[in-house]
N, C-alpha and C positions, 0 to 999 in steps of 0.2 A: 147100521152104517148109512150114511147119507145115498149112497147107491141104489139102495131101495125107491129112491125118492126120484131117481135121474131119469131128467124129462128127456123127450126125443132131441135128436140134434138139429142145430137151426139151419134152417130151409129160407131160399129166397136168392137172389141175385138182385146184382150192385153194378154198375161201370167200371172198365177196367180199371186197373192202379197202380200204377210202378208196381215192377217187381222187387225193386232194390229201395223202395219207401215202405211197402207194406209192413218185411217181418218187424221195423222198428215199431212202424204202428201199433200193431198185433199184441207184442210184448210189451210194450209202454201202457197199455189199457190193460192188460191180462195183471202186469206188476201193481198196479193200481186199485185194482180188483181185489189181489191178493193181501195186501195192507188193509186195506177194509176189512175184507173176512177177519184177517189176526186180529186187529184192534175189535173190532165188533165181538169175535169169541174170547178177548180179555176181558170187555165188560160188562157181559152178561154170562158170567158164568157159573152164577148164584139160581141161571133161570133153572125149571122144572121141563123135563121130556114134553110134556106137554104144549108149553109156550114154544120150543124149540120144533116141534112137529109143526104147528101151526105155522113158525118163520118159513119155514120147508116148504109149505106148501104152498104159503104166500109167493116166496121165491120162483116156486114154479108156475103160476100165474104171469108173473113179471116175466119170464121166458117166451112167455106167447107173446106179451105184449112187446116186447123188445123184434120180433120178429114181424108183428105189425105196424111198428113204425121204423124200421131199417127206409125206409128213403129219407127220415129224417136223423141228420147222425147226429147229433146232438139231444135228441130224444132219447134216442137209441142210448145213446151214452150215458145218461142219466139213470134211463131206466137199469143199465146194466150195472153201475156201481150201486144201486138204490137193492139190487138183487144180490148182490156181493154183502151188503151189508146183511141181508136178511140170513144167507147163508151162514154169516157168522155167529148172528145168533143162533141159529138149527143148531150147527154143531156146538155151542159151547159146551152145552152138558154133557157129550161126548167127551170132549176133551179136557175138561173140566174133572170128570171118573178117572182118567187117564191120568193124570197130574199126578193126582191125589195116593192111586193106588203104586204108581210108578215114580212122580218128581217128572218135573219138568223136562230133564233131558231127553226122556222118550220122546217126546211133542218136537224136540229142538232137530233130534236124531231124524225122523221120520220126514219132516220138513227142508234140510238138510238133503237127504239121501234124494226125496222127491225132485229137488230142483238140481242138481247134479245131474240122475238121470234122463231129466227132460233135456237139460244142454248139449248130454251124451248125445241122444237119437237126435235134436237140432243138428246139432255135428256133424251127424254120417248121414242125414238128408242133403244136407247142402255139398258135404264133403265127395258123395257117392253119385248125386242125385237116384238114391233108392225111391221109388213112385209106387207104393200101392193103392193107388186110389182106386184100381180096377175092383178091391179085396173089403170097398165101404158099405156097398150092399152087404155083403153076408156077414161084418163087424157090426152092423147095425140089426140086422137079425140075432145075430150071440149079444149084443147087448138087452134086447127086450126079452131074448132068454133066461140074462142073468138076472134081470129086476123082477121077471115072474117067481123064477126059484129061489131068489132071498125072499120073497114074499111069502113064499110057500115054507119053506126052510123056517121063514119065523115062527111060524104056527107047528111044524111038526119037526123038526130040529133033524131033519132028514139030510142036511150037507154039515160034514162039521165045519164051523167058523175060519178054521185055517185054510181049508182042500177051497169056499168060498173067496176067501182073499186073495188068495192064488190064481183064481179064475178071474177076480177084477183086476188083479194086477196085470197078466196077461192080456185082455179084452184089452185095457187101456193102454199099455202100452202098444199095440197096435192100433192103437186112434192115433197116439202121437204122431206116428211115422206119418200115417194117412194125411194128421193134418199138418203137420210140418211140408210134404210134399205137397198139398192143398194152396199153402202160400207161396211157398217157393217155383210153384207154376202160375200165380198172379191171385189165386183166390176162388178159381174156378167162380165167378159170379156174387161171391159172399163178398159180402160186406167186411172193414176190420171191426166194427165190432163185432159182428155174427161168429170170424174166425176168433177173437179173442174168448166168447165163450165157450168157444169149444176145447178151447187149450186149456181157460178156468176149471171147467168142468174135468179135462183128462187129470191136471194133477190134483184137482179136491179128490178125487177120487183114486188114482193112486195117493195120493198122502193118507186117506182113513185105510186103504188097504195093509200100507207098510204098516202103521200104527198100530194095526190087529195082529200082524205076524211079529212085532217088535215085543208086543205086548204078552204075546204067546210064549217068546224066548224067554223071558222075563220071568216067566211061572214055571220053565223047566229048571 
């Protein structure tokens, strides 16, 4: 799963920015990001784990650097769809397995269910104003928890694959909230592209999560 591979979250402060201009920002880059990915994992889906690991890590590269040119948003942005893209190839072989061994509605399903969910908790952030930003320190520590233990997990098969997905599904879903409330209090200092990868990154990673538990039902 791509989660193995998820860099830290992006760090930096920006000027303030409408509160009522942001989440369109936010979303409008995040939606644009997401089209890349898809189209990118439609046409390299012939590629090998190999060249897809390599996009992965390119991608994460491009993380940093999108983080060191955040005063320049147009850099910024560039770099961020140039990473969206590379993304797409990482995963196609993923999803490309998945197609294959399942048909395309699981990919539709998972995708689908991902962006629902995320509208849900948009919803009851703005709907509630729920605010755990207090709770991103210690989400940020359970995240470099879980990418040590799928890493460990892949060498010794010590979590099973579902009890894992559940635990990224979880972790992210509590990023959502975090960062949904993140914008809807002005951005706390982030950039909208900064906050946009943070949202990219919450549902790439729930969508391979659902994907593995869809994919599990599918085998029972």
């Amino acid at each position: 799963m791509a989660t193995r591979f998820q860099s830290p979250r992006a760090f930096g402060y920006a000027p303030a920015i409408p509160v009522q201009s942001l989440l369109g920002q936010v979303l409008g880059i995040t939606a644009v990001g997401l089209l890349i990915t898809a189209v990118g994992a439609y046409f390299f889906q012939g590629i090998g784990y190999g060249v897809g690991l390599a996009a992965l890590i390119a991608g994460f590269l491009l993380l940093i650097a999108i983080n060191a040119t955040r005063g320049n948003e147009v850099v910024s942005l560039g770099l961020f769809y140039a990473f969206t893209l590379l993304e797409g190839i990482g995963l196609a072989p993923t999803i490309h397995n998945y197609v294959a061994a399942f048909g395309p509605g699981i990919v539709v399903d998972a995708a689908a269910t991902t962006g629902l969910g995320m509208l849900a908790m948009a919803c009851v952030v703005y709907a509630t104003g729920l605010d755990l930003r207090r709770f991103s320190g210690y989400m940020f520590l359970a995240l470099i928890g879980l990418v040590l233990l799928g890493v460990v997990s892949a060498f010794t098969h010590w979590v099973h694959p579902t009890v894992y997905s559940w635990a990224v599904l979880a972790i992210f879903t509590v990023l959502v909230l975090i960062d949904f409330a993140r914008i809807r209090a002005g951005g706390d200092g982030f950039t909208p592209v900064q906050l946009a990868v943070q949202i990219y990154l919450d549902a790439i990673n729930i969508f391979l999560a659902l994907l593995q538990l869809f994919g599990r039902r599918s085998d029972d």
